[in-house]
N, C-alpha and C positions, 0 to 999 in steps of 0.2 A: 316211408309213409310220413307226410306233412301233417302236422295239427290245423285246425280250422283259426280264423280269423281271428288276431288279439284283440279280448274284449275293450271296448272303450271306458280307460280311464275316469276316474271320477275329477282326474284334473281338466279332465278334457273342455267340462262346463266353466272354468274358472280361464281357460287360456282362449275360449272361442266365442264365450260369451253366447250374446244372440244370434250369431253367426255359424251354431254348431252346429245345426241341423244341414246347413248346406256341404261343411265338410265332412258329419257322417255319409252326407251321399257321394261323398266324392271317395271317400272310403272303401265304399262299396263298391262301384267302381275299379277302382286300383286292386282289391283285391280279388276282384274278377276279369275282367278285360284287360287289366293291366297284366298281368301273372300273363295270360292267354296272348297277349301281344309281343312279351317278351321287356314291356317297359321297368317290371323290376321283377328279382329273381323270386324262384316258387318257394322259397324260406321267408318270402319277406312279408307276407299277413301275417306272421305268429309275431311278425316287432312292428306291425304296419306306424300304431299308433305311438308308442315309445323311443321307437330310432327316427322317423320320416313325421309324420304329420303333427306331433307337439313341437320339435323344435323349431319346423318350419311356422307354427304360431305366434311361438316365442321370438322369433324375428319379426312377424307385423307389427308386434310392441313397440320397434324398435326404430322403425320409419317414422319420420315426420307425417303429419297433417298432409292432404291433399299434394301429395308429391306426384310425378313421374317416376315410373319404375320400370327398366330392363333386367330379365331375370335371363341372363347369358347361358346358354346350353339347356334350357328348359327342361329336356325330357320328359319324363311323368308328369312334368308339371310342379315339382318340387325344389324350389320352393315358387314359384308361380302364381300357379292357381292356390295353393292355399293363402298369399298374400292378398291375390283381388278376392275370394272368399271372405277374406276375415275381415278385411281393408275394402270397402265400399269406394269412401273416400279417392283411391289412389287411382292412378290411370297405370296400369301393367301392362306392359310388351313383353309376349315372351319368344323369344328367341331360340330358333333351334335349326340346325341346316339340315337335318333327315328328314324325307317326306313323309316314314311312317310315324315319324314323333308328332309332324306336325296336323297330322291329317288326327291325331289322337285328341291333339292339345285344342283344335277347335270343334273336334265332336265333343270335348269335355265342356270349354265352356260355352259353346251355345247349351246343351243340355242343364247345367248349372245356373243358365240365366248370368253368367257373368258380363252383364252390359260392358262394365270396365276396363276388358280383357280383351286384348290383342293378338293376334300369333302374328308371327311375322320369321318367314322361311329367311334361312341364313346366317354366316357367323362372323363374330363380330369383327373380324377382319374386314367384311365386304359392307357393314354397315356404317363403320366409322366414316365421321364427316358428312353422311346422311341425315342423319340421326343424333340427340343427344337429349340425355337424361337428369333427370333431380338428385336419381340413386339409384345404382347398380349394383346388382345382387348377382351370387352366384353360387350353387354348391355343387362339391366333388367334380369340376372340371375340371382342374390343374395345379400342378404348384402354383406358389406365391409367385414366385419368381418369373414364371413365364404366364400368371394369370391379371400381373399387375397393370404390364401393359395395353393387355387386350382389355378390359376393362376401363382404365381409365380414360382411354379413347374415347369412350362411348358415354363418359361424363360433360352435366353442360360443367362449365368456370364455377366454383364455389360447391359442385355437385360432391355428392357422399359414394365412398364403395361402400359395401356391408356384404363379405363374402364370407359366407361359412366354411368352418374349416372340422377339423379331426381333434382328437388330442398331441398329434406334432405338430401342431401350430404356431409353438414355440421355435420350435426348430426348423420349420419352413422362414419364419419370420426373419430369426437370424441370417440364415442363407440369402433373403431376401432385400436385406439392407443397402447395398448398390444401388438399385431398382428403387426402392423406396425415395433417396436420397435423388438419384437423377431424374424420376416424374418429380421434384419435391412435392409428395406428398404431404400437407400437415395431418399436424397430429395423429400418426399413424400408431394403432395400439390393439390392442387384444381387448375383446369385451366377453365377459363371460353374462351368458342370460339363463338366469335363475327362473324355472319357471314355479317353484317351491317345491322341487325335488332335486336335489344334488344332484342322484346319479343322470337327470333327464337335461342338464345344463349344455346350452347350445354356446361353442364356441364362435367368434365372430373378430373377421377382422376390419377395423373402422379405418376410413383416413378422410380426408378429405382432401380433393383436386384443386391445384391452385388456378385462381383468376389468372387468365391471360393479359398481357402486357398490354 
């Protein structure tokens, strides 16, 4: 027997600001249709707010101003729709090659009013060179190692990754240093995002894509 939906945090108003009333209903949401659709598992309303929807907050901190954003394997829409939710400002593509993710990801936001919010069926293998971005996000897709390149494809020249990661991030990282060094990515580093709770700290890996010749 499952418990009912994790109450919402009191950090919730401090990481969503004016914008939390759109992510309670997208809450609601995920933990109804979503569970029912199979987009995330029937244990995951009792952590909806704690594991999935603060840390994805804590990464719109973390965007530049009015950027482009592809969020690579979208799924639930995490972190996605919670970005153009909180992030007005931003222009979101979210990215996902499954019809039922996708058919999810645009009943969510037409329903949400997210004007700024894109789906776009496909992965980013089939996009690259199509397409290109300000900053590419992505979580729980892949290793480092085989996430770097797909991703950075789909950066414009000067463009940001900002992929979430796990607590082996460290050690994805290491593994990942070949890769790192032949996109030369710079400044490639670990950020950790405080949202003023320790345990609720979203890991994040930064770089930036170098300018073309």
């Amino acid at each position: 027997m499952t418990e009912g939906p994790e109450p919402e945090p009191l950090l919730a108003r401090q990481v969503f600001g004016d914008r939390l009333e759109v992510v309670r209903r997208f809450a609601a949401d995920l933990a109804d249709r979503g569970v029912e659709l199979g987009l995330i598992g029937p244990r995951e309303p009792e952590r909806l707010w704690s594991r999935h929807l603060l840390n994805c907050g804590v990464l719109a901190g973390a965007v530049p101003d009015s950027r482009s954003v592809v969020d690579v394997g979208s799924g639930a829409g995490l972190p996605g729709i919670v970005l153009a939710a909180t992030r007005p400002d931003l222009a979101v593509t979210l990215l996902e090659p499954m019809a039922r993710r996708t058919a999810w990801l645009t009943e969510e936001t037409e329903r949400l009013g997210l004007v700024n919010a894109v789906v776009l069926r496909g992965r980013a293998e089939e996009v690259r060179g199509k397409h290109s971005f300000d900053v590419v996000t992505a979580r729980a897709v892949g290793a480092l190692r085989t996430l770097l390149p797909l991703t950075a494809a789909l950066a414009r020249p000067g463009g940001e990754l900002l992929l979430m990661k796990g607590a082996g991030i460290d050690a994805e990282l290491a593994e990942a240093e070949k890769v790192v060094r032949r996109l030369r990515l710079a400044d490639a580093r670990v950020e950790i995002l405080d949202p003023g709770e320790a345990s609720l700290a979203t890991r994040v890996f930064r770089a930036t894509v170098p300018e073309r010749p």
